[in-house]
ZAMARGU-4260 file (C-alpha; in steps of 0.2 Angstrom, whole numbers, plus 5000, padded with zeros to 4 digits):
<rodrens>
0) 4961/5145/5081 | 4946/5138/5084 | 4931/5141/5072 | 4914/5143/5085 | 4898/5146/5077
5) 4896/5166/5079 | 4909/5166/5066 | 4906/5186/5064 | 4923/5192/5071 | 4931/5181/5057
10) 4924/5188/5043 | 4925/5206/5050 | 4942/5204/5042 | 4939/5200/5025 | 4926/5209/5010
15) 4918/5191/5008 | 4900/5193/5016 | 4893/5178/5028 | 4885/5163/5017 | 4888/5153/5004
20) 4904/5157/4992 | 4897/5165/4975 | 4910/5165/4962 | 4912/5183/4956 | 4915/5187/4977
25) 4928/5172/4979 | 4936/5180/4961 | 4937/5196/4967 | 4947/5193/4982 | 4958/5181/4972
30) 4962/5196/4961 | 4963/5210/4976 | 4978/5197/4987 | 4986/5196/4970 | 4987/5178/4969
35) 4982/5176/4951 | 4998/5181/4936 | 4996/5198/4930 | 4995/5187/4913 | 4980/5178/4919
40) 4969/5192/4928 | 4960/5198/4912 | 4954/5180/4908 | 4949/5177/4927 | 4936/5193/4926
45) 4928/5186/4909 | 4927/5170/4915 | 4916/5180/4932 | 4907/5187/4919 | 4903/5169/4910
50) 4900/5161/4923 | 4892/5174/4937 | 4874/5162/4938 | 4884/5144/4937 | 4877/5141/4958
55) 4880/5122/4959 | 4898/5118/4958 | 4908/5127/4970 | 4918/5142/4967 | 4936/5134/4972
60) 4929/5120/4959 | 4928/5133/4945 | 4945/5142/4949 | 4954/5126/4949 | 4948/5122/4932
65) 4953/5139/4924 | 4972/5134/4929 | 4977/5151/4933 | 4994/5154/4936 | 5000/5160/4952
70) 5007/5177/4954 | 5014/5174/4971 | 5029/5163/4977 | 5028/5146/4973 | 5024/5148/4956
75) 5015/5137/4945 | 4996/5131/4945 | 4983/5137/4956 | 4977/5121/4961 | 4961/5115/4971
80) 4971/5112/4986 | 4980/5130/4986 | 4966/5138/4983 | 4957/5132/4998 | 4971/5137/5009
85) 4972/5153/5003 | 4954/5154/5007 | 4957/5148/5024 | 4971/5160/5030 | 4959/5174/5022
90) 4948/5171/5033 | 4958/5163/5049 | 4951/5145/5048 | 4962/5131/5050 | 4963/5121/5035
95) 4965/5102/5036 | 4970/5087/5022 | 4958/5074/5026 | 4966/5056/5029 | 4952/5044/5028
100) 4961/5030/5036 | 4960/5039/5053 | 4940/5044/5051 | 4930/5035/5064 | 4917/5032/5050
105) 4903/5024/5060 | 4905/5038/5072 | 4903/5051/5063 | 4890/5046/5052 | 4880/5044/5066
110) 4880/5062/5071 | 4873/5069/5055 | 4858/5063/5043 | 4867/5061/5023 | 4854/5074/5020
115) 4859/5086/5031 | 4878/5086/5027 | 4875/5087/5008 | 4863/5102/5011 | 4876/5112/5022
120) 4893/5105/5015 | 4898/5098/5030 | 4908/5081/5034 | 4909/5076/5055 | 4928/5069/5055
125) 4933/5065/5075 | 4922/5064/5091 | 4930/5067/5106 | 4924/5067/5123 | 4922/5088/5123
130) 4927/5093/5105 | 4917/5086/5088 | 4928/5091/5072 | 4919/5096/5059 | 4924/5099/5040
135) 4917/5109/5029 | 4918/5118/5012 | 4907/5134/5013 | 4917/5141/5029 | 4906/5157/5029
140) 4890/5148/5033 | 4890/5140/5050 | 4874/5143/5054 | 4871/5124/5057 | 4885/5124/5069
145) 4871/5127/5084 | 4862/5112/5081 | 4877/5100/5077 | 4883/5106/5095 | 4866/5102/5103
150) 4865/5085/5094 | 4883/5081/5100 | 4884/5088/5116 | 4901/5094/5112 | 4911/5111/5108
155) 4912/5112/5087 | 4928/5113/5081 | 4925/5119/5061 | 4939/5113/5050 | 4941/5120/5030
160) 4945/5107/5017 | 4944/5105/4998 | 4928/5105/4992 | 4930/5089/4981 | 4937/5078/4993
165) 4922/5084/5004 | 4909/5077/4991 | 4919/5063/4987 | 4920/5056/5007 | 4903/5062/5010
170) 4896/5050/4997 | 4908/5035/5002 | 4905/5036/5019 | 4885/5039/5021 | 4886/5027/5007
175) 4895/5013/5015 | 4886/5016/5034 | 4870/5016/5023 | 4872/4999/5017 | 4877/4990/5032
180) 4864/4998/5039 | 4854/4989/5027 | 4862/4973/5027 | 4862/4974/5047 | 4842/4973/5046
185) 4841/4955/5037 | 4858/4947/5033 | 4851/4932/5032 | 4841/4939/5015 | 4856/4948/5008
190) 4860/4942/4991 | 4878/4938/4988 | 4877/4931/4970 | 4868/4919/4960 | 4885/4909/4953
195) 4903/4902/4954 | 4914/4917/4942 | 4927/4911/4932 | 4946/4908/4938 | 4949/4927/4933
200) 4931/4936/4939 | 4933/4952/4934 | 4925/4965/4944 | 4921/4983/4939 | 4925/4994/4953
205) 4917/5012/4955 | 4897/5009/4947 | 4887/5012/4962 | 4885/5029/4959 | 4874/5039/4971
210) 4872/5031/4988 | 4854/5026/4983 | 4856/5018/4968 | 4861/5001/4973 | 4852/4991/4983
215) 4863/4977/4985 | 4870/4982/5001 | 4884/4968/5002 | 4889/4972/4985 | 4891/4990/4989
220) 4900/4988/5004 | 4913/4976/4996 | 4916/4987/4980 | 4920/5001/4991 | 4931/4992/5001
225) 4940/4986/4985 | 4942/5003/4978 | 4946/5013/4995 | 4961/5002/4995 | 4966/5006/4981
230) 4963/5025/4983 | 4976/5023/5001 | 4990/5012/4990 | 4986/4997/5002 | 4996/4981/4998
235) 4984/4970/5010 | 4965/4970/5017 | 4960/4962/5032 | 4944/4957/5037 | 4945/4951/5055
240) 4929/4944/5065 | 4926/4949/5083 | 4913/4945/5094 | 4904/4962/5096 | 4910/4970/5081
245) 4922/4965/5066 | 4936/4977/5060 | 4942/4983/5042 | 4963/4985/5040 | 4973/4992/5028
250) 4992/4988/5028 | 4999/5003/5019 | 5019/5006/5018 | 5019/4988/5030 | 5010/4998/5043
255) 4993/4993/5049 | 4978/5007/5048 | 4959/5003/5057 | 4948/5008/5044 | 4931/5002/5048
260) 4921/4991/5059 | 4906/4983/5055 | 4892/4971/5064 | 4894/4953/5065 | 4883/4948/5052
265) 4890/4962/5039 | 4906/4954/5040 | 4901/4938/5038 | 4890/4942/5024 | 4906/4951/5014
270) 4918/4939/5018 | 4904/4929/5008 | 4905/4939/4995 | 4924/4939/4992 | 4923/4920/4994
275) 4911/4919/4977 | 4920/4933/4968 | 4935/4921/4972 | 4930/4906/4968 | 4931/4897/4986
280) 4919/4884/4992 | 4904/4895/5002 | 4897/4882/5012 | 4914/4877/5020 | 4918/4889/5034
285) 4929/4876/5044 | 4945/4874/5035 | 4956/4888/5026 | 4954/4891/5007 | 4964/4901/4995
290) 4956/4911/4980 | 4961/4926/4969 | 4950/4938/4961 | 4954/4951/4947 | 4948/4968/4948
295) 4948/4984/4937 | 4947/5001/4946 | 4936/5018/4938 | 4953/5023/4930 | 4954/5007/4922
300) 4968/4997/4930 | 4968/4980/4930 | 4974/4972/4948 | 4974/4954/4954 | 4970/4951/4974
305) 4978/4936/4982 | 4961/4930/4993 | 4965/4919/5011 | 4952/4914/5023 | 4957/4908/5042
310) 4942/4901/5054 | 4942/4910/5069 | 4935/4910/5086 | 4923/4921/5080 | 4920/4918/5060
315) 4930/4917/5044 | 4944/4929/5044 | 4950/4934/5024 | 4962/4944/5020 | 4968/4951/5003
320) 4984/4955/4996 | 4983/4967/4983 | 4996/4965/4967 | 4997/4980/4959 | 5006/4978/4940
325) 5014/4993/4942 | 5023/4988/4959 | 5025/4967/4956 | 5033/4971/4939 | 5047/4985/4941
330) 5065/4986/4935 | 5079/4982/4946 | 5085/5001/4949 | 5069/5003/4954 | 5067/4990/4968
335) 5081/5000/4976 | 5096/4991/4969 | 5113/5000/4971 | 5124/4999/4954 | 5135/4984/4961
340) 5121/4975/4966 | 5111/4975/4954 | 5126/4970/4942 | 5131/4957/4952 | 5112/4952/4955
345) 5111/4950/4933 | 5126/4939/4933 | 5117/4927/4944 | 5102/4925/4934 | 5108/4926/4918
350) 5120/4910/4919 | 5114/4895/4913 | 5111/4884/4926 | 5112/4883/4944 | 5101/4889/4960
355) 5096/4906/4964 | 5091/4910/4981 | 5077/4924/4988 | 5077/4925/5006 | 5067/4933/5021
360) 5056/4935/5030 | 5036/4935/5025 | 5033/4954/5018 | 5051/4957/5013 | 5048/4959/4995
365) 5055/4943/4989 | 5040/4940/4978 | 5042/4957/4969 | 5059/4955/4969 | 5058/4935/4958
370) 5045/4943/4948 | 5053/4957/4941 | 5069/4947/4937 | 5058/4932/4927 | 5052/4946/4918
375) 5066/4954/4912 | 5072/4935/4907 | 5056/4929/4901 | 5057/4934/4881 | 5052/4926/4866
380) 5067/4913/4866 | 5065/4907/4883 | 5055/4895/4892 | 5049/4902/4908 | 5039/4890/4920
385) 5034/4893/4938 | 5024/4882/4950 | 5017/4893/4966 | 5007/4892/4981 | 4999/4900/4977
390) 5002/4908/4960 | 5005/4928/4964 | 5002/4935/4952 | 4996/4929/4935 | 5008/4934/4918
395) 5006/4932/4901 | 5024/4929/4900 | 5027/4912/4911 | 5019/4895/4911 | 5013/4898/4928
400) 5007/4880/4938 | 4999/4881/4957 | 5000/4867/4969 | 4984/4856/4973 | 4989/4847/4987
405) 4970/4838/4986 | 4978/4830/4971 | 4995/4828/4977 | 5002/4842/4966 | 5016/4848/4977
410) 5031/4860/4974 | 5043/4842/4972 | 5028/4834/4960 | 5026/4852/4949 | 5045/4853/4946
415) 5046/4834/4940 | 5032/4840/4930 | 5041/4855/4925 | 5058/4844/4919 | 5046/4835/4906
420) 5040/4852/4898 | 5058/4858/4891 | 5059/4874/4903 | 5076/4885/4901 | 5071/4896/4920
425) 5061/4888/4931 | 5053/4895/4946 | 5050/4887/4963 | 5038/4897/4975 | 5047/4889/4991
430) 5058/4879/4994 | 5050/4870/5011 | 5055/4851/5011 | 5069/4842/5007 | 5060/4832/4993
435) 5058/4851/4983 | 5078/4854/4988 | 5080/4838/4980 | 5070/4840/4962 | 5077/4860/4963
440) 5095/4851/4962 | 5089/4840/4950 | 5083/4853/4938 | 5100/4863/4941 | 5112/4850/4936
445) 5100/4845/4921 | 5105/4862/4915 | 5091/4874/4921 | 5091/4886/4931 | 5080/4888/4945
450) 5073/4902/4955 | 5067/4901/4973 | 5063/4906/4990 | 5067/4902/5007 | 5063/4908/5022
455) 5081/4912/5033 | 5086/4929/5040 | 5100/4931/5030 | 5111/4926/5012 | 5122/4914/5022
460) 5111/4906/5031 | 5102/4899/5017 | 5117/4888/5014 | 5115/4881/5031 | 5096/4879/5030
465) 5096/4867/5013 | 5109/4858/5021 | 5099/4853/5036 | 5085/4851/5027 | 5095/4834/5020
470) 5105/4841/5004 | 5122/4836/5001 | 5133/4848/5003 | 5145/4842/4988 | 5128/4843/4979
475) 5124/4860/4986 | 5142/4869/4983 | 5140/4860/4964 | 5123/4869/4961 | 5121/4885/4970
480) 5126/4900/4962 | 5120/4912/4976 | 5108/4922/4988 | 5101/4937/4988 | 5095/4942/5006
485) 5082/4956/5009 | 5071/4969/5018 | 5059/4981/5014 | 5062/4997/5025 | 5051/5013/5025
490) 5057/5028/5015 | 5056/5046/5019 | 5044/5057/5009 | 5054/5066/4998 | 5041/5081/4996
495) 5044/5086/5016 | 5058/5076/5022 | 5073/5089/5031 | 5091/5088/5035 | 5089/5080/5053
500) 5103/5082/5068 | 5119/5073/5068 | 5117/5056/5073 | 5129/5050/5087 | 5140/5036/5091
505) 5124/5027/5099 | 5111/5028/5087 | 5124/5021/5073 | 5127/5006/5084 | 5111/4998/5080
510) 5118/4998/5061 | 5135/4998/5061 | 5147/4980/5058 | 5158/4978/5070 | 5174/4987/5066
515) 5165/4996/5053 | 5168/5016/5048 | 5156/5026/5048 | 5152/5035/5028 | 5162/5049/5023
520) 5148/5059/5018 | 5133/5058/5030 | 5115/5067/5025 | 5104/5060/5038 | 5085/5066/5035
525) 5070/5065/5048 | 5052/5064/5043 | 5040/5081/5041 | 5022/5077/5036 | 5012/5081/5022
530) 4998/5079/5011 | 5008/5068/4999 | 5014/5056/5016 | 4997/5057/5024 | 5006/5067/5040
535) 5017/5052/5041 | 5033/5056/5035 | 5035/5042/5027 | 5030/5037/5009 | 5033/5019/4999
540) 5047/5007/5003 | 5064/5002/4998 | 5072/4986/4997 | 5090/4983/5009 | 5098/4969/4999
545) 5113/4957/5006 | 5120/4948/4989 | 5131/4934/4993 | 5137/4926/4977 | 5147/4908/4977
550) 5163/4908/4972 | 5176/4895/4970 | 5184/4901/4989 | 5165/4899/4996 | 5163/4883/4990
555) 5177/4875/4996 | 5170/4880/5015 | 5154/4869/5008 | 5154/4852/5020 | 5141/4842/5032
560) 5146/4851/5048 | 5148/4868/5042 | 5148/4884/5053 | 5139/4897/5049 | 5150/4909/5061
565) 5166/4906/5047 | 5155/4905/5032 | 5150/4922/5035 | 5165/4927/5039 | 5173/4923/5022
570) 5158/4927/5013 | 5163/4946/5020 | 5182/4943/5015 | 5175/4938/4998 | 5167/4956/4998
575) 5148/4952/5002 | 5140/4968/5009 | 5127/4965/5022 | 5108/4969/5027 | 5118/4983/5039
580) 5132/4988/5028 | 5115/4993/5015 | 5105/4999/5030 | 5120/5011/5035 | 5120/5016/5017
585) 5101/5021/5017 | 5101/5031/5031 | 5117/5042/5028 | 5109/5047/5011 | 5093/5052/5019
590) 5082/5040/5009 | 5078/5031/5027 | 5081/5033/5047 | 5089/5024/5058 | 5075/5019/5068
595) 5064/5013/5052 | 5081/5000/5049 | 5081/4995/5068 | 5066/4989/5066 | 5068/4976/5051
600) 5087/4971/5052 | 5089/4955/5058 | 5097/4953/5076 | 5114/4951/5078 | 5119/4933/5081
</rodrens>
């Protein structure tokens, strides 16, 4: 229903009285729906009496931190988040998560002074042409709710949402609009920093505090960027300059997300500032530069961010790709591995010598992927040496090199390099040229193995990709040991994912081989929404894998004028399963859906 400002009918229905919460009321009605454990009832009525005068931190706030247990089915905690709903089917308001990523924040800000919406605990969230959504955290005083219509112009739709997240977007928001308000006024002045950092600029995330306590207003703007994309699990940032107004993305799950826009000079003025927390040249705005910068969030995780600038039609466009530890080094179940591949993916990398291929397109996780294998075979006996463009992600436990080429330090030049430094693994970011081919083969038949990437669409292409790129192909079927082809696909949020519908003949035929049965068992899931997901359905990805290893039958196909029709052909008689064959996989046990596959396979030749 809709939540209007003579709000009088709605709480004719409850014995909480009109105004803001008080504890000992919110308590009592806890107790009388019988939502708090038997158990716990006797300790919730001493804690009224302890804290009966404590006015300043809401009362959903203090529930939530006596961790009462719930008396009523689900059990467990009484959390923040269950509380307020509660609340908001006590009283008949709808209760809504707030997903920042899709609040208009300029527009909303611009309704409301900061003042105002900290005094009556409200947060404007969409603007439409003839409603205004509004949050709020105290849904029994609305007596603002005629003047926010006057101001807007607009019927006032009045939302209920947990009180901590209220605060929490409240500050970030006013903050953020508050300091490219200020940076909007003189950006000429702004102050973007006083020196070069060193390669690793560490940069403390989360110390601004109040929105008035830092007047830097580039810094502040920059530092919440930073940390909100933490906060929404983005893997990139994009800072794109436009003519009348620059835009803020997040890529989250491979999806783009608008986040923000901000003026011209704003934009200009932060892409400045990541330049010197980067390390990039800030006088030269004609040519693309690469940087890095190492950051370390309020929790205290460490996280490097790869830095690219791109001039534009309109300015310098950056764009950051965020490593996260936790996600670049994970084990090989955990990257979405089945058993069988992921036992015939160790054979590969643990043999002695030879070539080990990634491939796929940009975004497909081959990075991850090279990272958490070299980790795994990086111990204290082994020589691990990597030369990248540029380096991904820095570890203690390789000898990482990053091509130069304003010195000549190319990929073919490092690995020369590389030979000289008595490597057992080495680690080649791409393989682009013939001349890197070449030096890869090299270090292979010298007795190292070598790790790489390349970009093909899938594992048997690859082998016809080095060989028009100039390689040998008696040379190629002596060094190559095998490929591993893959994607990164969308999973299904396993907190509200359900059984879906029977998929028919059609929708499998997107995915199916030809001549291919379907699984014996099928569990097809479609997506839900929920807090966890943001509404999406969706949450994190898995990897579809396609590992094609070379055996003694495949390298006899090996020669100058090979067809790619016949190699794949016995690379399936040799028992390869394909991107589909894993897709099909996926989606019959309800980890993905047929359309999220569709949309990443590569097209059928």
């Amino acid at each position: 229903m809709e939540s209007r400002a003579d709000a009088g009918s709605q709480v004719t229905t409850t014995d909480l009285p009109i105004g803001r919460l008080v504890f000992e009321q919110v308590a009592r009605a806890l107790l009388a729906d019988g939502l708090v454990d038997p158990d716990d009832c006797e300790r919730l009525r001493f804690s009224v009496e302890a804290l009966r005068h404590d006015g300043n931190i809401h009362p959903l706030v203090l529930l939530a931190n006596l961790k009462l247990k719930a008396g009523k089915a689900p059990s467990g905690e009484l959390g923040l988040e269950r509380l307020t709903e509660w609340l908001a089917a006590r009283i008949g308001m709808r209760y809504l998560h707030v997903d920042p990523t899709r609040v208009d924040v300029p527009s909303v800000a611009s309704l409301v002074t900061h003042a105002y919406a900290r005094r009556h605990r409200i947060l404007p969230l969409s603007v439409e042409p003839q409603r205004l959504l509004v949050a709020t955290s105290e849904p029994l005083a609305l007596d603002w709710v005629g003047d926010v219509r006057h101001m807007a112009r607009r019927e006032v739709e009045v939302v209920l949402v947990n009180p901590l997240d209220l605060h929490r977007y409240t500050m970030q928001f006013f903050g953020v609009i508050q300091s490219v308000q200020g940076a909007g006024k003189d950006a000429r002045n702004v102050r973007v920093g006083s020196s070069l950092p060193s390669f690793e600029q560490l940069v403390e995330l989360g110390r601004t505090g109040d929105v008035n306590a830092d007047d830097q207003h580039i810094v502040h703007i920059v530092d919440w960027l930073l940390q909100y994309a933490h906060e929404q699990r983005a893997s990139d940032i994009h800072l794109e300059p436009r003519r009348d107004i620059g835009r803020v993305r997040f890529r989250i799950d491979g999806v783009l997300h608008k986040v923000f826009e901000m003026p011209p000079p704003v934009m200009t003025a932060a892409t400045s500032r990541i330049k010197v927390l980067s390390r990039m040249d800030l006088g030269e705005r004609r040519r693309p530069q690469d940087g890095r910068i190492k950051t370390r969030s309020p929790g205290g995780r460490e996280v490097e961010m790869r830095v690219s600038t791109m001039p534009t039609a309109f300015g310098e466009k950056c764009v950051l790709r965020i490593f996260d530890p936790d996600v670049a080094f994970r084990s090989i179940e955990q990257l979405g591995f089945s058993h069988e591949e992921a036992a015939g993916w160790k054979d590969l990398v643990e043999r002695p010598h030879g070539i080990v291929l990634v491939t796929g397109p940009t975004g497909s996780g081959k990075t991850t992927t090279l990272y958490s294998t070299l980790k795994r075979l990086a111990t204290s006996d082994v020589n691990v040496c990597t030369v990248e463009d540029p380096i991904e992600m820095i570890s203690p436990e390789f000898n990482q090199m990053q091509v130069q080429h304003n010195i000549d330090l190319d990929f073919a030049t490092g690995v020369r390099t590389l030979l000289r430094q008595d490597p057992d693994i080495i680690m080649i970011g791409e393989i682009r040229d013939l001349a890197t081919a070449q030096m890869a083969v090299q270090a292979s038949l010298t007795g190292h193995l070598v790790l790489s990437t390349l970009h093909t669409n899938d594992a048997a292409s690859a082998v016809t990709r080095l060989l028009d790129l100039g390689v040998p192909h008696y040379l190629l079927a002596s060094t190559l040991n095998g490929v591993l082809a893959q994607r990164l696909v969308r999973t299904l949020c396993t907190h509200c994912k359900r059984p879906g519908p029977p998929l028919v003949e059609s929708d499998w035929a997107a995915v199916l081989e030809p001549g291919e049965a379907l699984p014996a068992v099928m569990q097809p899931h479609e997506p839900v929404g929920c807090l966890e997901c943001r509404r999406t359905g969706y949450l994190g990805r898995v990897g579809l894998y396609e590992l094609l290893p070379i055996t003694p039958a495949l390298r006899r196909l090996f020669h100058a004028d090979m067809n790619l029709a016949s190699f794949t052909a016995g690379a399936r008689a040799e028992g390869m399963r394909t991107l589909r064959q894993a897709a099909l996989e996926k989606v019959a046990e309800g980890i993905t859906t047929i359309e999220e596959v569709r949309a990443v396979l590569p097209p059928r030749e």
